[in-house]
C-alpha positions as CSV (number, residue, x, y, z in Angstrom):
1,X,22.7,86.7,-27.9
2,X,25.1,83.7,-27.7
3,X,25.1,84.1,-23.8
4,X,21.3,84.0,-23.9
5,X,21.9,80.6,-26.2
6,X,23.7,78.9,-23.8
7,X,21.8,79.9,-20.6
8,X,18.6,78.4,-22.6
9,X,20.5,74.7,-23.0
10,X,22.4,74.9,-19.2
11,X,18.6,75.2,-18.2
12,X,17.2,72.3,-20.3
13,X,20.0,69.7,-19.4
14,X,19.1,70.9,-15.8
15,X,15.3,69.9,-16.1
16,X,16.0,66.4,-18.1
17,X,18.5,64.4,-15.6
18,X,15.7,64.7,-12.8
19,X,13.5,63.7,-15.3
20,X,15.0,60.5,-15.8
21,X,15.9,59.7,-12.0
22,X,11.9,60.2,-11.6
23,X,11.5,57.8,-14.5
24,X,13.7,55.1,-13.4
25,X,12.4,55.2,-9.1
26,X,8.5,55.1,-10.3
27,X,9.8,52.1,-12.9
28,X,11.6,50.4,-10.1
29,X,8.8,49.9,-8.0
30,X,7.0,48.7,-10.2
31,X,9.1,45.6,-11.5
32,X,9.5,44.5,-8.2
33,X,6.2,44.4,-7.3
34,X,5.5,41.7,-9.7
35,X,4.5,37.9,-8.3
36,X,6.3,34.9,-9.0
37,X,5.2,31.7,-8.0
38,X,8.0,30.2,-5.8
39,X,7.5,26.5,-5.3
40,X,4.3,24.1,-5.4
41,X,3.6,20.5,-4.3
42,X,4.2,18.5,-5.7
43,X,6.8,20.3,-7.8
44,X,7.0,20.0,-11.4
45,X,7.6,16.6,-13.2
46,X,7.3,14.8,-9.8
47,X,6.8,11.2,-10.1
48,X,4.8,10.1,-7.2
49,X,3.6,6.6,-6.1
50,X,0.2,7.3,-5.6
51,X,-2.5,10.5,-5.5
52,X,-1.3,13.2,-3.3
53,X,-3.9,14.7,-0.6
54,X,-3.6,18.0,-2.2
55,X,-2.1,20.9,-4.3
56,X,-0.2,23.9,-2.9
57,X,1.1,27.1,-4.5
58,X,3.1,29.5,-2.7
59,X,3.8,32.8,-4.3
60,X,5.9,35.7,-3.5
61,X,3.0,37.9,-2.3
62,X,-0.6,37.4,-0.6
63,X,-2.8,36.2,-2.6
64,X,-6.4,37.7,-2.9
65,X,-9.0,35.0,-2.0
66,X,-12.2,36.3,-4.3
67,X,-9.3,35.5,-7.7
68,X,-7.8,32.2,-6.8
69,X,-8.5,29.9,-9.3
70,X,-6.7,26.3,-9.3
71,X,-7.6,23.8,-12.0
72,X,-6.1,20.0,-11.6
73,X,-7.5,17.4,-14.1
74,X,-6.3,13.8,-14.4
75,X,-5.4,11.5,-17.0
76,X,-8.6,11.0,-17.9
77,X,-8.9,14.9,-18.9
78,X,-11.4,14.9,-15.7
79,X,-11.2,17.6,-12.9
80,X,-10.0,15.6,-10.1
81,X,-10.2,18.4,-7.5
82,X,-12.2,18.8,-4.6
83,X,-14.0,21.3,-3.6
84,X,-12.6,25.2,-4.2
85,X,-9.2,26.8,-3.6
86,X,-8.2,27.6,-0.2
87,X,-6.2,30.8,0.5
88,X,-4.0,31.2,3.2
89,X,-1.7,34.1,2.9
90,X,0.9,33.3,0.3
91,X,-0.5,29.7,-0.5
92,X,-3.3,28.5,-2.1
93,X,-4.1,24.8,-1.8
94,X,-6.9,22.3,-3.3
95,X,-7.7,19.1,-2.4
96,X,-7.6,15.9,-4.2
97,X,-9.7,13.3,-5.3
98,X,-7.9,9.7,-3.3
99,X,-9.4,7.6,-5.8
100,X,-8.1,9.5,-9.2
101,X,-6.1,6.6,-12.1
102,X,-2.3,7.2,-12.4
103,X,-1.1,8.8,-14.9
104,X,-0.4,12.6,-15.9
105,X,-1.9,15.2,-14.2
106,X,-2.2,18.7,-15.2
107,X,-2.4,21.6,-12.6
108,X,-3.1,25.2,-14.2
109,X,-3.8,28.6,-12.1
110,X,-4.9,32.2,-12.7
111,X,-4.3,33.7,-9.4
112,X,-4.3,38.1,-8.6
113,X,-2.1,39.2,-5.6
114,X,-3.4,41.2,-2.8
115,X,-1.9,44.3,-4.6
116,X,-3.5,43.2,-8.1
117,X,-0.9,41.7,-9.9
118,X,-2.3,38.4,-12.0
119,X,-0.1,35.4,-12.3
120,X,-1.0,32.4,-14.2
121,X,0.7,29.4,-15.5
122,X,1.0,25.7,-15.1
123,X,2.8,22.4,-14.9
124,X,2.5,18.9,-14.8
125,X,3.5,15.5,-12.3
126,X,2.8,11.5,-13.0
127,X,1.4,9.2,-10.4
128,X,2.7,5.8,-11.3
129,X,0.9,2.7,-11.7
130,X,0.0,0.5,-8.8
131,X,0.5,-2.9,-9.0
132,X,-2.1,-5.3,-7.4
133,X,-0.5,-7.5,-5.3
134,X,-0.3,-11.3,-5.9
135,X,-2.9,-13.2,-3.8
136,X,-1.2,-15.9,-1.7
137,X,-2.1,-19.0,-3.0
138,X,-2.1,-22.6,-1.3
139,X,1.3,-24.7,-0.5
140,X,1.4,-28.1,-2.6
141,X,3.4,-29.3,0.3
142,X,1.3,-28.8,3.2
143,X,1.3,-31.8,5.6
144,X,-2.0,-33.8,5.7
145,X,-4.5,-33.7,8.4
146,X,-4.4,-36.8,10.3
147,X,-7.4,-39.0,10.9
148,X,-9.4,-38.3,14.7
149,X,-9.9,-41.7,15.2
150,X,-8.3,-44.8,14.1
151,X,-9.3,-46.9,11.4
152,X,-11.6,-49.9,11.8
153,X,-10.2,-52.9,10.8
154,X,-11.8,-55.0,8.2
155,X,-14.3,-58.1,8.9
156,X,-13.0,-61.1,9.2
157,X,-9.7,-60.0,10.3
158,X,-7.6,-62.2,13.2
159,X,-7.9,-60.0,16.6
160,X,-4.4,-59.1,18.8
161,X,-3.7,-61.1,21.2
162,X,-3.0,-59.4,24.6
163,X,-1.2,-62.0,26.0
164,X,1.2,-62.2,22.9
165,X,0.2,-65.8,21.6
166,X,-1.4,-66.7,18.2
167,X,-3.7,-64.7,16.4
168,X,-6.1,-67.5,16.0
169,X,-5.8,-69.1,19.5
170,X,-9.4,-68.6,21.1
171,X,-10.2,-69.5,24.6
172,X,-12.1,-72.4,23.7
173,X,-9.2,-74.2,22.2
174,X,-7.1,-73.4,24.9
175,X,-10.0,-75.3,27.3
176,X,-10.2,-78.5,24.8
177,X,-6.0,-79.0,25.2
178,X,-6.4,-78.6,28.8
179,X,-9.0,-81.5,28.8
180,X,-7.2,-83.8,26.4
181,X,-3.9,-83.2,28.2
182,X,-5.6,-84.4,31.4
183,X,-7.5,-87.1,29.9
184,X,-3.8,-88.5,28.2
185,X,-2.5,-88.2,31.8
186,X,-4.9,-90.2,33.4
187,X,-5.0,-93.5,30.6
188,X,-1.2,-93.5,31.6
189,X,-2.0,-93.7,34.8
190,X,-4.5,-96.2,34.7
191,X,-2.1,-97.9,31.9
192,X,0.8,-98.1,34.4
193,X,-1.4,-99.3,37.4
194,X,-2.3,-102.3,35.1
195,X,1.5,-103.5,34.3
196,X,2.4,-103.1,37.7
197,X,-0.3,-105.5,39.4
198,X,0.6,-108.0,36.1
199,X,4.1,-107.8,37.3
200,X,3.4,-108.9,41.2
């Protein structure tokens, strides 16, 4: 009877270790087959200067088109993204809306793998503030724009003189010296004629 005892628990330890080994390589499988997302861009807490073109999530595994479902809404609480998901393989990418406000953005998923594992989750990046630029504004010390034409001078005013004499010397003056000059010379003459037929 004790022989029979033992025999019974040699043959029970026998029929649990495979047990477990079966256990443990259907397990294993299993927990690596799960899908991770592996990077995205922008990455989390990115700062950026202004909206990016798009969203992209790459995951371990292919995704499964007919599940992908990508979610970005701006500051505003407004979905900002264009159109729907695009898969391609591992990634999934969504447009963005160019003219979206800075601020916070929020990007969520809820994506299923090719093999039907879900993943979901999501994070958040900040497009800063753009600051207008000053508009240019006009130089106090610009140099003044010169007159086409010179100025005319005022009435009245003595003419130049092109052969450098006096302002106010006209032509007709000139003519009346000329005619008393030679009328001067010609009493002299006449004058000096008379003393010298006195004198013989």
């Amino acid at each position: 009877m004790h022989h029979t005892y033992g025999r019974a628990r040699s043959a029970a330890r026998a029929l649990v270790v495979p047990a477990a080994l079966g256990i443990l390589a259907v397990g294993a499988p299993l927990a690596a087959a799960h899908t991770d997302l592996d990077s995205s861009t922008p990455v989390a807490k990115a700062s950026l200067a202004g909206v990016p073109e798009s969203v992209t999530l790459t995951f371990s595994d292919p995704m499964d088109k007919k599940y992908a479902k990508v979610a970005v809404t701006g500051p505003d609480k407004q979905s900002v993204g264009r159109g729907t998901p695009r898969v391609d393989g591992k990634r999934v990418m969504i447009a963005l809306d160019p003219q979206a406000p800075a601020g916070e953005y929020s990007v969520g998923y809820r994506v299923v793998s090719a093999d039907g594992h879900p993943v979901s989750g999501s994070y958040t990046f900040t497009v800063q503030t753009q600051k207008a630029s000053p508009s240019p504004t006009a130089s106090t010390s610009e140099t003044p724009t010169l007159p086409s034409t010179p100025p005319t001078p005022a009435a009245g005013a003595p003419a130049a003189s092109d052969s450098g004499g006096s302002p106010g010397l006209s032509t007709a003056a000139v003519t009346a010296a000329g005619v008393l000059l030679a009328a001067g010379a010609a009493s002299y003459i006449v004058l000096r004629r008379k003393r010298v037929s006195r004198d013989d």
